[in-house]
C-alpha positions as CSV (number, residue, x, y, z in Angstrom):
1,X,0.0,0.0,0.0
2,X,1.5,3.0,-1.0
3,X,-0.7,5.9,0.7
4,X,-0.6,7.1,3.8
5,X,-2.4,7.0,6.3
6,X,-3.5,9.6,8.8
7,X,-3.9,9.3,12.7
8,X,-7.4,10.0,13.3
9,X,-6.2,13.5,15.3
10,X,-3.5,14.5,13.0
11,X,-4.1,18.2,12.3
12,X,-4.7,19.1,8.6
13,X,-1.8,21.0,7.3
14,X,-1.8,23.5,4.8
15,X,-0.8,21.4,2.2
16,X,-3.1,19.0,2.7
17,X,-6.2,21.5,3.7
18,X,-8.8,22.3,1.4
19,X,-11.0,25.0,2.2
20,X,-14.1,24.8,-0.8
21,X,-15.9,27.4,0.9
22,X,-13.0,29.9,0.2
23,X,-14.1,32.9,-2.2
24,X,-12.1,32.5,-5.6
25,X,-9.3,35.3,-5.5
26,X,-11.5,37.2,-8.8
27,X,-14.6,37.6,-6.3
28,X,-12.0,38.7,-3.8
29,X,-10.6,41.5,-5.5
30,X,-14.0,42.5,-6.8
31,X,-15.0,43.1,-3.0
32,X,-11.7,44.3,-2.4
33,X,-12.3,47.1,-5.0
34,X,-16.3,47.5,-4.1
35,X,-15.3,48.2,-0.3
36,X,-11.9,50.6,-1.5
37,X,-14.8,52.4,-3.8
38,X,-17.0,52.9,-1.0
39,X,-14.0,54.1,1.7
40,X,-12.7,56.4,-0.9
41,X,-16.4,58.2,-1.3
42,X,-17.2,58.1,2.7
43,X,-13.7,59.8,2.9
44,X,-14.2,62.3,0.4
45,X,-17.5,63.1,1.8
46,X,-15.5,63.6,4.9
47,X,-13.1,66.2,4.0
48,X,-16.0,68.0,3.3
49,X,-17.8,67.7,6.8
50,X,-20.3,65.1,5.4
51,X,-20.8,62.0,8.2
52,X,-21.6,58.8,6.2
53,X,-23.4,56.1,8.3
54,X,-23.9,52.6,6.8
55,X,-27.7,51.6,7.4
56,X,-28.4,47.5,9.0
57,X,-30.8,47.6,6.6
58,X,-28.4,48.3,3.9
59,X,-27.3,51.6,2.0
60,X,-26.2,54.9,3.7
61,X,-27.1,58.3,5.6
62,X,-25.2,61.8,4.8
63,X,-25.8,63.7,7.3
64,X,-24.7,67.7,7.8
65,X,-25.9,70.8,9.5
66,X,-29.1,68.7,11.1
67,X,-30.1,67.6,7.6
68,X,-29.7,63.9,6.3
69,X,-30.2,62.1,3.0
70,X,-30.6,58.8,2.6
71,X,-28.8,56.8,0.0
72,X,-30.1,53.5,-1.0
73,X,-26.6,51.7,-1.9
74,X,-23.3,53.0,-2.9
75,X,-23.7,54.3,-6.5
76,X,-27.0,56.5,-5.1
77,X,-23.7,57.8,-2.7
78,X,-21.5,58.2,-5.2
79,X,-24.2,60.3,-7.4
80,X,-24.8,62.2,-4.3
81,X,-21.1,63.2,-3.5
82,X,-21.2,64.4,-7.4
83,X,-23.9,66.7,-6.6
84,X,-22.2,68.6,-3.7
85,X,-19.0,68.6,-5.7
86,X,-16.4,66.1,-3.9
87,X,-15.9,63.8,-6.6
């Protein structure tokens, strides 16, 4: 017999892990990117005294001065931080 065998509470190594849950590194750096997008925009809004807060429900709230508008996801934000002239 020419495989091995392993003791039933040998520890998985690297090598020999397999993790099939693991996102593929293409949907990585697209959530990578989606979440540098949305950093950049909060941050931008920012610099010019607009708090972003993320909603549980999704999407976001700019707030300033006692006045708030609600964004329903990030490109709504991103249209909105055209309109006051950050991006």
């Amino acid at each position: 017999m020419t495989q091995k065998k392993k003791a039933a509470g040998a520890l998985r190594t690297l090598t020999t892990a397999t993790n099939e849950h693991a996102p593929s590194v293409a949907a990585t750096e697209s959530a990578s990117n989606a979440t540098g997008r949305e950093a950049n925009v909060i941050a931008k809004l920012a610099t010019k005294g607009i708090a972003v807060h993320r909603l549980a429900g999704g999407g976001f709230l700019a707030c300033q001065w006692g006045f708030a508008r609600h964004c329903v996801d990030l490109a709504s934000l991103v249209a909105f931080a055209r309109q006051v002239g950050v991006l």
